[in-house]
C-alpha positions as CSV (number, residue, x, y, z in Angstrom):
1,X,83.4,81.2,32.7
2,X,81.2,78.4,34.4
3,X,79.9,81.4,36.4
4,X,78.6,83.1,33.2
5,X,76.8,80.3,31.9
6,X,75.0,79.3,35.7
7,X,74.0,83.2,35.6
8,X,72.0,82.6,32.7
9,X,70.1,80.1,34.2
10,X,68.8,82.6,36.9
11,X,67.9,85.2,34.3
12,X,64.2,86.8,34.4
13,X,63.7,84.8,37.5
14,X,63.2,88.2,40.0
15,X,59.7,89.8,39.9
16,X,59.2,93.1,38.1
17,X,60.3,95.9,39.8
18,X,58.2,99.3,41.3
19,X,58.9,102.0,39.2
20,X,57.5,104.7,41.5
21,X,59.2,108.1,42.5
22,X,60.3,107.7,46.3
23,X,58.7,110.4,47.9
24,X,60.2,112.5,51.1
25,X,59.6,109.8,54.0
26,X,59.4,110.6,57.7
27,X,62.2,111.7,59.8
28,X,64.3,109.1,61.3
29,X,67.0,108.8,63.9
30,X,69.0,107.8,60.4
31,X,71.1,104.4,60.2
32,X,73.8,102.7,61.9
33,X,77.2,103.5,59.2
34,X,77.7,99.8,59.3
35,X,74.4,99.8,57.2
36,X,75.7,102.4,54.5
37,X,79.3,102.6,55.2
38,X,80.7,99.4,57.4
39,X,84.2,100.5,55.9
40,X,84.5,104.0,58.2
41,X,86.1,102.3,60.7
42,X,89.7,102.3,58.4
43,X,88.9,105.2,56.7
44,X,85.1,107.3,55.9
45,X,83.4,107.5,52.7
46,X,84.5,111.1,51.0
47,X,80.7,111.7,50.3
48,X,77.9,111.1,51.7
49,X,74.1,111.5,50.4
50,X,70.6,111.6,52.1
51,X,67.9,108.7,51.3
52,X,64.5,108.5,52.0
53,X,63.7,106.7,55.6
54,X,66.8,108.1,57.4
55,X,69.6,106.6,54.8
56,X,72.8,107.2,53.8
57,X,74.5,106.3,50.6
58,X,78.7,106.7,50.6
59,X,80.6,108.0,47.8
60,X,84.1,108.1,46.9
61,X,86.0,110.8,44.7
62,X,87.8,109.1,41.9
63,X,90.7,111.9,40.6
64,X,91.5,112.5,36.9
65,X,94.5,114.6,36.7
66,X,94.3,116.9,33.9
67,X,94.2,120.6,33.3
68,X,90.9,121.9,34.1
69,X,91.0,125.1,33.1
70,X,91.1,123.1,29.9
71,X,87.1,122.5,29.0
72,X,88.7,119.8,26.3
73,X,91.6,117.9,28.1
74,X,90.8,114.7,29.3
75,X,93.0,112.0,30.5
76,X,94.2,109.2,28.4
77,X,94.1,105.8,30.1
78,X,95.0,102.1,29.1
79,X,92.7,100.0,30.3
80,X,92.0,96.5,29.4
81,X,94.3,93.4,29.4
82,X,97.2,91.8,26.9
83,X,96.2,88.7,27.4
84,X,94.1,87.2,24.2
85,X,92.3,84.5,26.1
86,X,89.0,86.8,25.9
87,X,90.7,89.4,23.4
88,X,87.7,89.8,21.4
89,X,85.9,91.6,24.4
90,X,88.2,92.9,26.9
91,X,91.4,93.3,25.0
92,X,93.8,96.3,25.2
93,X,92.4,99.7,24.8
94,X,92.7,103.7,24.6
95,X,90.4,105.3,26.9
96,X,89.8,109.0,27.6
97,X,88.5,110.3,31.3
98,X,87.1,113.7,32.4
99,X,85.6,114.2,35.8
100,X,82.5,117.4,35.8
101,X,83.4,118.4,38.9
102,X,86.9,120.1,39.9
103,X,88.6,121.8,43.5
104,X,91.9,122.0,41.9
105,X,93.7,123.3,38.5
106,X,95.4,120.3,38.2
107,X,92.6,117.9,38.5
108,X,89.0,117.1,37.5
109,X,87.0,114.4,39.5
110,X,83.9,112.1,39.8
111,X,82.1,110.4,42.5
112,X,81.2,106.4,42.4
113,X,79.5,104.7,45.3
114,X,81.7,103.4,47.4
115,X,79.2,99.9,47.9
116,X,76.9,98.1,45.6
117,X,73.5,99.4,46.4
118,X,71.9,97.1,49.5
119,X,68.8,95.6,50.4
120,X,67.9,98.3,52.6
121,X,68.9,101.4,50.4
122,X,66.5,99.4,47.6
123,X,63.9,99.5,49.9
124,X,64.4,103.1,51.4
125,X,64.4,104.3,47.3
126,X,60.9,102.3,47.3
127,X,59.6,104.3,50.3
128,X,59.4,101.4,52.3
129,X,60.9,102.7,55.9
130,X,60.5,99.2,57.4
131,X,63.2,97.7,59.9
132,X,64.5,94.7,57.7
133,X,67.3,93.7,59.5
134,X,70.6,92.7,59.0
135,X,69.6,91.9,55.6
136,X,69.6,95.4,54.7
137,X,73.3,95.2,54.3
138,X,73.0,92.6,51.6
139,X,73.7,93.9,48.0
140,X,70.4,93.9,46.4
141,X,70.3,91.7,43.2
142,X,67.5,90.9,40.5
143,X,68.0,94.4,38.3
144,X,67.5,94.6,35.0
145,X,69.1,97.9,33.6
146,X,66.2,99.3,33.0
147,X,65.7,99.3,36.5
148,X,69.1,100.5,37.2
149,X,67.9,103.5,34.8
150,X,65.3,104.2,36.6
151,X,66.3,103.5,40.0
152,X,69.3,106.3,39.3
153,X,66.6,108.7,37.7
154,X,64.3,108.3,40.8
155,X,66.7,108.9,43.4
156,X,68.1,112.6,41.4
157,X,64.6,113.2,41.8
158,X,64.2,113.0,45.5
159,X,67.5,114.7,45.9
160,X,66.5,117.5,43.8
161,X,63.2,118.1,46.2
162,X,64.4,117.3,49.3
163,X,68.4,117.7,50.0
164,X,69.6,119.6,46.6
165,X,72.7,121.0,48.3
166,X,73.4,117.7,49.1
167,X,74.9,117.4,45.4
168,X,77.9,118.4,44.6
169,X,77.9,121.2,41.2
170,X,79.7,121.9,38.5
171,X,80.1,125.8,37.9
172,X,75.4,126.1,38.7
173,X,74.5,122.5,37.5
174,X,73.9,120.2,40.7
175,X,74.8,116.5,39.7
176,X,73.0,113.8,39.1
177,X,72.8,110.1,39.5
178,X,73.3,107.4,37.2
179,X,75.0,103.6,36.1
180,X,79.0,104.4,35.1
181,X,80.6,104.0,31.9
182,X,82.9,101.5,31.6
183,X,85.9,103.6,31.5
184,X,84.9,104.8,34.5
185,X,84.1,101.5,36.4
186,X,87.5,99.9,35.4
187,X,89.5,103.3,36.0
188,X,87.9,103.8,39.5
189,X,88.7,99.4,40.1
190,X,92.0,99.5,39.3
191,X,92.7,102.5,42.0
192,X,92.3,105.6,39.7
193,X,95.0,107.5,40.7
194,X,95.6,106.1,44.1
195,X,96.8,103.0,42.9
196,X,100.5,102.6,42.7
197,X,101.6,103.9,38.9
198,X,103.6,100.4,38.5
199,X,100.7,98.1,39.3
200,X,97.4,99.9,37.4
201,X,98.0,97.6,34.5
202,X,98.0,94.6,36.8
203,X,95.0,92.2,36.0
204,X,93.9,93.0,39.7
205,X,94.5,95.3,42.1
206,X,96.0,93.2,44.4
207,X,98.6,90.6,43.5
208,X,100.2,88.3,46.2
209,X,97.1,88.1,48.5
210,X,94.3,84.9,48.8
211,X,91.3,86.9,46.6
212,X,89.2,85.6,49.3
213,X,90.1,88.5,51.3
214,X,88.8,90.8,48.0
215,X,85.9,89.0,46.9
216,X,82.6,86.8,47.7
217,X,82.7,84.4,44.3
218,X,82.3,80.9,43.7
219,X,84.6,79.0,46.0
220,X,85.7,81.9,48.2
221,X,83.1,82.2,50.3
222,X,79.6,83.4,48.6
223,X,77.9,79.7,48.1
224,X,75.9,81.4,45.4
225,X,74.2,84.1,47.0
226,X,74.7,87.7,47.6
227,X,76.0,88.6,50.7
228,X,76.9,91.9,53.0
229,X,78.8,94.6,51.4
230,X,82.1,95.7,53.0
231,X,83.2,92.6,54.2
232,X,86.3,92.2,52.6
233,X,89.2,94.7,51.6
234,X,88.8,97.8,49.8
235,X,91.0,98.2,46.2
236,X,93.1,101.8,46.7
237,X,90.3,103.7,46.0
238,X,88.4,103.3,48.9
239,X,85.9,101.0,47.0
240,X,84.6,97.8,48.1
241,X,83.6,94.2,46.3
242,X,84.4,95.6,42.8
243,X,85.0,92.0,42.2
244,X,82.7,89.5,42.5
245,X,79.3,90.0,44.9
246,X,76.5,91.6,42.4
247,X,77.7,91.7,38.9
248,X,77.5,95.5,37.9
249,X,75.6,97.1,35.5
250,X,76.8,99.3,32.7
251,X,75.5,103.1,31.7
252,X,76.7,102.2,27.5
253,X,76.2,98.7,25.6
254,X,78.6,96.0,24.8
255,X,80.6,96.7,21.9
256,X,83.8,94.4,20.8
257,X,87.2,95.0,21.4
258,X,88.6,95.4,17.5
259,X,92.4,94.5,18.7
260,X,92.3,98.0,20.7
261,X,89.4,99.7,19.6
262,X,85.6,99.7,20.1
263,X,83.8,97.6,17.1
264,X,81.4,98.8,15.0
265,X,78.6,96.5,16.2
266,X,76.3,97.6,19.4
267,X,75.1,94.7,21.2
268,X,73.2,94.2,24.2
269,X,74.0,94.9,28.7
270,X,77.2,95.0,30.0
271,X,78.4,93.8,33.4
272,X,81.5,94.2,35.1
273,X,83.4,92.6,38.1
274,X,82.2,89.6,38.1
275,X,79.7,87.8,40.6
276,X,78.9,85.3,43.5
277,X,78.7,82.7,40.3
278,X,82.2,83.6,39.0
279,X,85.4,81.5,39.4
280,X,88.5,83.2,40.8
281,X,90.2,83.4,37.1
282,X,87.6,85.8,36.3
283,X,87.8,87.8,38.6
284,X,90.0,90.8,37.4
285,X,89.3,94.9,36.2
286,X,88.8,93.8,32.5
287,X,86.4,91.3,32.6
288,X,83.2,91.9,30.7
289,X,80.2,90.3,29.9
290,X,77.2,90.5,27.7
291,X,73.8,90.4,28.0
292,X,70.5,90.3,25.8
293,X,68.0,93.5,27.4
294,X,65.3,91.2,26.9
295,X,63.9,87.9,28.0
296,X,63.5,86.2,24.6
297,X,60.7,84.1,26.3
298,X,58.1,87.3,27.4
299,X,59.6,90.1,25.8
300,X,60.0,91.6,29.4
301,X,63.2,93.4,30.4
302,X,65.9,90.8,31.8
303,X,66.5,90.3,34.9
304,X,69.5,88.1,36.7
305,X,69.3,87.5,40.1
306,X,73.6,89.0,40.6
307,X,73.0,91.8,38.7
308,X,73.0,94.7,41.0
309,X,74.7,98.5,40.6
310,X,77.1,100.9,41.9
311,X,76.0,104.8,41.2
312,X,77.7,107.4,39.8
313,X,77.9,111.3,40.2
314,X,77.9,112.7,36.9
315,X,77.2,116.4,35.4
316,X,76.2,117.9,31.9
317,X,79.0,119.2,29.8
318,X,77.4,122.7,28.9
319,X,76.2,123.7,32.0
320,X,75.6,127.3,31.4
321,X,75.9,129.8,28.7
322,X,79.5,131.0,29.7
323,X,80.6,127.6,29.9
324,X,79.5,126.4,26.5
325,X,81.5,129.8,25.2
326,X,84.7,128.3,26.6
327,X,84.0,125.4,25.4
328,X,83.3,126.7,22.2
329,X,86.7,129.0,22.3
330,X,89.2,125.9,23.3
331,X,87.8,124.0,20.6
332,X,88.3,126.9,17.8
333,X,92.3,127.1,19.5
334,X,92.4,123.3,18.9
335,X,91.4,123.2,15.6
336,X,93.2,125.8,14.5
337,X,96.0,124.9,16.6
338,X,99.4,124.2,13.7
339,X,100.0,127.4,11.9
340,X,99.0,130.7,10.7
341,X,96.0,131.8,8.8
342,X,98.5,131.5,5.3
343,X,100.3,128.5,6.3
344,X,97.6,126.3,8.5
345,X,96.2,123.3,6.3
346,X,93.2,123.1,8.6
347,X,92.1,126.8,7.7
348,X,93.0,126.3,4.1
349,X,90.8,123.6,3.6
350,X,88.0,125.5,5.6
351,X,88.1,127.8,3.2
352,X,88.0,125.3,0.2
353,X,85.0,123.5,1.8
354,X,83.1,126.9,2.1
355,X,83.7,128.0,-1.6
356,X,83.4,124.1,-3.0
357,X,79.3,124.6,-5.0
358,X,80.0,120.8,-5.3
359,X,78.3,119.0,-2.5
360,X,80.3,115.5,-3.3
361,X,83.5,116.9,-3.3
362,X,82.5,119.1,0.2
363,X,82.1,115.8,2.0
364,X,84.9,114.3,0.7
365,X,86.7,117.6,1.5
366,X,85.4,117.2,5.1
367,X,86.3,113.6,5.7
368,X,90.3,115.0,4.9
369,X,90.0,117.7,7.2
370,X,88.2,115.3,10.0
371,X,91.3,112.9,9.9
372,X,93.9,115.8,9.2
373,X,92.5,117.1,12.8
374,X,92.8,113.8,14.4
375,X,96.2,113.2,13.6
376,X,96.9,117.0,15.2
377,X,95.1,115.3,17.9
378,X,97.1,111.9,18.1
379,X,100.5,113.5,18.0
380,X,99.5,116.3,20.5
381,X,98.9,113.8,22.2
382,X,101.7,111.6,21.8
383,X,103.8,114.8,22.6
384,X,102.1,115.3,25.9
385,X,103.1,111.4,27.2
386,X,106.4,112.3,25.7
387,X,106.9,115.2,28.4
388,X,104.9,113.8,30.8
389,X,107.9,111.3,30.4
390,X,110.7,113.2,30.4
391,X,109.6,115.2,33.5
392,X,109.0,112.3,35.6
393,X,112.9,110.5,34.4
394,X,113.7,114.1,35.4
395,X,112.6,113.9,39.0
396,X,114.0,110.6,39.4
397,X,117.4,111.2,38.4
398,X,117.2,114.7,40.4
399,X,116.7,112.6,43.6
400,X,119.6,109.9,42.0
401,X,121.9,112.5,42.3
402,X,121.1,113.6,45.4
403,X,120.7,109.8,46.8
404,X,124.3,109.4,45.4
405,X,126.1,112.3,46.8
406,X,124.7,111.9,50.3
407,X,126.4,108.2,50.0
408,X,129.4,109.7,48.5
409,X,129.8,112.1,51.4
410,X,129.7,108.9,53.7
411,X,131.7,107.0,52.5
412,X,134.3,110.0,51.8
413,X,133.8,110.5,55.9
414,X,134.9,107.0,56.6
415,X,138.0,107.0,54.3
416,X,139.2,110.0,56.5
417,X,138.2,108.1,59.8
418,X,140.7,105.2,58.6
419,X,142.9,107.3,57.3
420,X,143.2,109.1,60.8
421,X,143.1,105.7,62.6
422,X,146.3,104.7,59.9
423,X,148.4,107.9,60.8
424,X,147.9,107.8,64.6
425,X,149.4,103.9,64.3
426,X,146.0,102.2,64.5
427,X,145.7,101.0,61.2
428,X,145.0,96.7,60.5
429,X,145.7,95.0,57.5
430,X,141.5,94.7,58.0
431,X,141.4,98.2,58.1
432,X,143.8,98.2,54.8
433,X,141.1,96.3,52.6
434,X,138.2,98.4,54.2
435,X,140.0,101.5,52.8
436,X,140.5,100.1,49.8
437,X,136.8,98.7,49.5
438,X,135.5,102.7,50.3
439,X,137.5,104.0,47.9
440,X,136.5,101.8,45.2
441,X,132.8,102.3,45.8
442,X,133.5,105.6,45.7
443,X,135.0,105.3,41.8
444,X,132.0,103.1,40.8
445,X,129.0,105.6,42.5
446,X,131.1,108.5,40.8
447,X,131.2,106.6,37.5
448,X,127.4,105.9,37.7
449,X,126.6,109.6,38.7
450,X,128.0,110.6,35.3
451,X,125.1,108.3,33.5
452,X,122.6,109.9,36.0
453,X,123.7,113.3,35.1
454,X,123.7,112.8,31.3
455,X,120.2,111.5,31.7
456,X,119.5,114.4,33.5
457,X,120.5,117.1,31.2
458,X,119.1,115.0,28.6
459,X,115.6,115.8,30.0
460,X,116.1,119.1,30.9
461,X,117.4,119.4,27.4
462,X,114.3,118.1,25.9
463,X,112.0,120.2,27.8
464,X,114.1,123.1,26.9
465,X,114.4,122.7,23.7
466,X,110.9,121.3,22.4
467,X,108.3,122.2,24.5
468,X,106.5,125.5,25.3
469,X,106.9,126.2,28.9
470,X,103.5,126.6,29.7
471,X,102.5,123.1,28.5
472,X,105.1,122.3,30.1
473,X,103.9,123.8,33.5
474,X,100.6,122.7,33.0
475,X,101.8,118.8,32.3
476,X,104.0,119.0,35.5
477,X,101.3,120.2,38.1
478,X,98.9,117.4,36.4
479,X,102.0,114.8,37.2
480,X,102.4,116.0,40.4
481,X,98.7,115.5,41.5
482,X,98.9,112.1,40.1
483,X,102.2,111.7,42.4
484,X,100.7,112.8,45.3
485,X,97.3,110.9,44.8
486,X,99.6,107.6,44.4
487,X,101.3,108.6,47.8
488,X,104.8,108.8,46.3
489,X,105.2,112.6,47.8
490,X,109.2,112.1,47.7
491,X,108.7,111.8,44.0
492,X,106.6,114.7,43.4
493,X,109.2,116.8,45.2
494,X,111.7,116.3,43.3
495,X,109.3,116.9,40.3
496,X,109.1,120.2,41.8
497,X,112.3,120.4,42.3
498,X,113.5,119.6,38.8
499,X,111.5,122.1,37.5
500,X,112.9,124.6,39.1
501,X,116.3,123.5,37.7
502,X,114.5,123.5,34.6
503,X,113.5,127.5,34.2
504,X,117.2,128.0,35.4
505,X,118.8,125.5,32.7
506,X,116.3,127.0,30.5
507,X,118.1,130.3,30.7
508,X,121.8,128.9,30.9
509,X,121.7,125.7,28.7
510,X,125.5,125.4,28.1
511,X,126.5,125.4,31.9
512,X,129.2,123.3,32.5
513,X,128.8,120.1,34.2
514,X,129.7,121.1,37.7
515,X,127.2,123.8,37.3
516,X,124.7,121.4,36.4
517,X,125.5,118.8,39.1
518,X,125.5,121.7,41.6
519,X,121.8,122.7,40.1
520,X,120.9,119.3,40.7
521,X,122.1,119.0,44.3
522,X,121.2,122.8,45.3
């Protein structure tokens, strides 16, 4: 918090900013990566852009498992924290993600910078194609978001004239650059869907190392100024100094957290992750903070001398006429999604609406059918986490079973070994209580299997019973991505795995329970 305050003190302090277009500079014999991606060396940036004066800027693709043949699914995250110490802003909350580009069904995704923007990409973005040194590598400070704004508008520009192809597209669109949402920023810190399933609530994305290996902040390291980015360890993603550093600037403004949803009240600039001026306690993926726009003092856009930026790739939504007709048709599915013509209370009060003369009672008709389709909405859902659920338990008691019989098989292999040894005259009264000990094991892992194969059935069972196997399908290859993405590739095996047992149970459901321990282990 005593970072916050000191902040404050440095506000409006930088001069104003050029607002000029950069315009195509000179060819170059480009940069060294360690001055626009020092991190190559463990892994390379997944996407990388052209600058004026030779430059680079490096770009990592942040997953959002979803359908994507779906123009209307997104992915719904938790993001926040539980703890009430700053409740009021950064509290618990439902978010929904969509990224505007997509290479696979199962997946939509969005590019951040992988590095808050330096010195010398600043400078290249101003035209100025001078050698500064090692400097150049420092994150660049002393934004306001209007600059930030413009700065993002100013580079699309020169990529649009000079390397459009450089951008990636969604369906004809090229991208373009801007500041991220929130949503984005904290689902992109926390790992996106690299991080560990287990640990992307965590306050941080690390837990039992010194967050001076994470972070320049106040007391680990930064003695209050900016310094090189890439110096310490990357989060999951890829991304580097999302805590502490430059303070980050926003795309939307602040708005408070009403105990898990958005007030009503728009307020002023938002930054995230924290800064050079921050203590260690707040450093962590939910921390916000607020700022006026303004200088109260000139009226001039404010400036603070941490607040720097971290791009993002976005893309329009309708970004052709075909497009906005699929759009246009999932939505009409959605809404009417529930019933039939005769029996669907959506279309029934459509029709009441459109023959209603009175133009009081057609709003209040329309505020019932608003929330009537948001409640479809909530428990749709609610019924998608619900599966999503039941075919990960599935997977994991699927490799339970498996995990149980291979130690059964072992242990069955050494009762015979002793029982040999016993019947040739080599038994002990050691060997005697080893024996016993195997056999024993063997009634308890036998006695558990029968819990992991109710569970089991029970999920197959579910899935059966109350789902329709196409949401089904397209739930599971959206879990399996996520798998994968986290590195747990065991796991998303025997989700595959379990759903092949699943279109067999599907069509057998009252197979005994050998059967279904033998489709388990098959």
């Amino acid at each position: 918090m005593i970072g916050r305050i000191l902040a404050l003190t440095w506000l409006a302090a930088a001069p104003a900013m050029a607002q000029t277009t950069p315009q195509a500079a000179p060819e170059s014999d480009g940069w060294e990566v360690e001055f626009y991606d020092p991190g190559a060396g463990q892994a390379p940036a997944d996407l990388l852009l052209p600058m004026p004066c030779g430059g680079l800027m490096a770009f990592q693709k942040v997953v959002v498992p979803l359908d994507a043949a779906d123009p209307l699914a997104d992915r719904r995250v938790r993001l926040g924290q539980s703890s009430e110490r700053a409740g009021y802003s950064d509290y618990l909350r439902t978010a929904f993600l969509r990224g505007p580009f997509s290479d696979d069904p199962s997946s939509t995704h969005y590019y951040i910078s992988r590095y808050e923007l330096t010195q010398g990409q600043f400078r290249a973005l101003q035209g100025d194609c001078g050698d500064g040194g090692r400097a150049d590598r420092i994150a660049r400070g002393g934004f306001s978001w209007f600059d930030a704004v413009t700065l993002a508008q100013n580079y699309t520009a020169w990529l649009y004239r000079n390397a459009p192809d450089s951008l990636p597209r969604s369906g004809d669109a090229p991208g373009f650059l801007r500041l991220p949402t929130e949503a984005e920023w904290e689902y992109a810190t926390r790992g996106g869907a690299k991080a560990d399933p287990s640990a992307f609530s965590d306050p941080r994305y690390f837990t039992d190392s010194d967050p001076r290996e994470h972070a320049f902040y106040q007391g680990g390291g930064a003695r209050g100024r900016l310094g090189p980015v890439g110096l310490r360890k990357p989060n999951p993603l890829g991304l580097y100094d999302v805590y502490g550093n430059a303070e980050e600037l926003m795309l939307e403004p602040y708005r408070m957290n009403a105990a898990g949803r958005a007030h009503g009240q728009v307020g002023g600039v938002v930054t995230r992750g924290g800064s050079v001026l921050s203590s260690a306690s707040d450093l962590y993926s939910a921390q916000r903070t607020e700022y006026p726009p303004h200088d109260a003092r000139t009226g001039r856009p404010l400036r603070g001398e941490t607040f720097g930026l971290r791009l993002v790739i976005g893309a329009h939504v309708s970004t052709s006429q075909a497009r906005l007709g699929e759009i246009e048709d999932s939505w009409r599915a959605l809404a009417a999604e529930g019933g039939d013509a005769q029996g669907d209370p959506d279309r029934t009060l459509s029709d009441l609406i459109r023959a209603e003369p009175d133009t009081r009672r057609q709003q209040e008709l329309d505020a019932l059918q608003l929330e009537l389709r948001q409640n479809r909405d909530r428990i749709r859902t609610a019924l998608d986490q619900s599966a999503r659920a039941a075919l990960l338990s599935g997977a994991v008691f699927v490799e339970a079973l498996r995990d149980s019989a291979a130690q059964i098989d072992a242990k069955a292999a050494s009762i015979r070994m002793l029982v040999e040894l016993q019947r040739t005259g080599g038994g002990s009264g050691l060997m005697e209580r080893q024996l016993r000990g195997h056999v024993d094991e063997i009634k308890q892992m036998r006695r558990q299997n029968k819990f992991y194969l109710l569970s089991y059935q029970t999920a197959l069972d579910t899935l059966a019973t109350d789902y329709n196997p196409d949401d089904t399908e397209r739930l599971r290859m959206v879990l399996a991505q996520d798998l994968t993405q986290a590195g747990q590739t065991r796991l998303a095996g025997a989700l595959g795995r379990f759903s092949d047992d699943l279109g067999v149970y599907a069509q057998t459901p009252d197979m005994s329970q050998q059967a279904l321990m033998n489709l388990a282990l098959q």
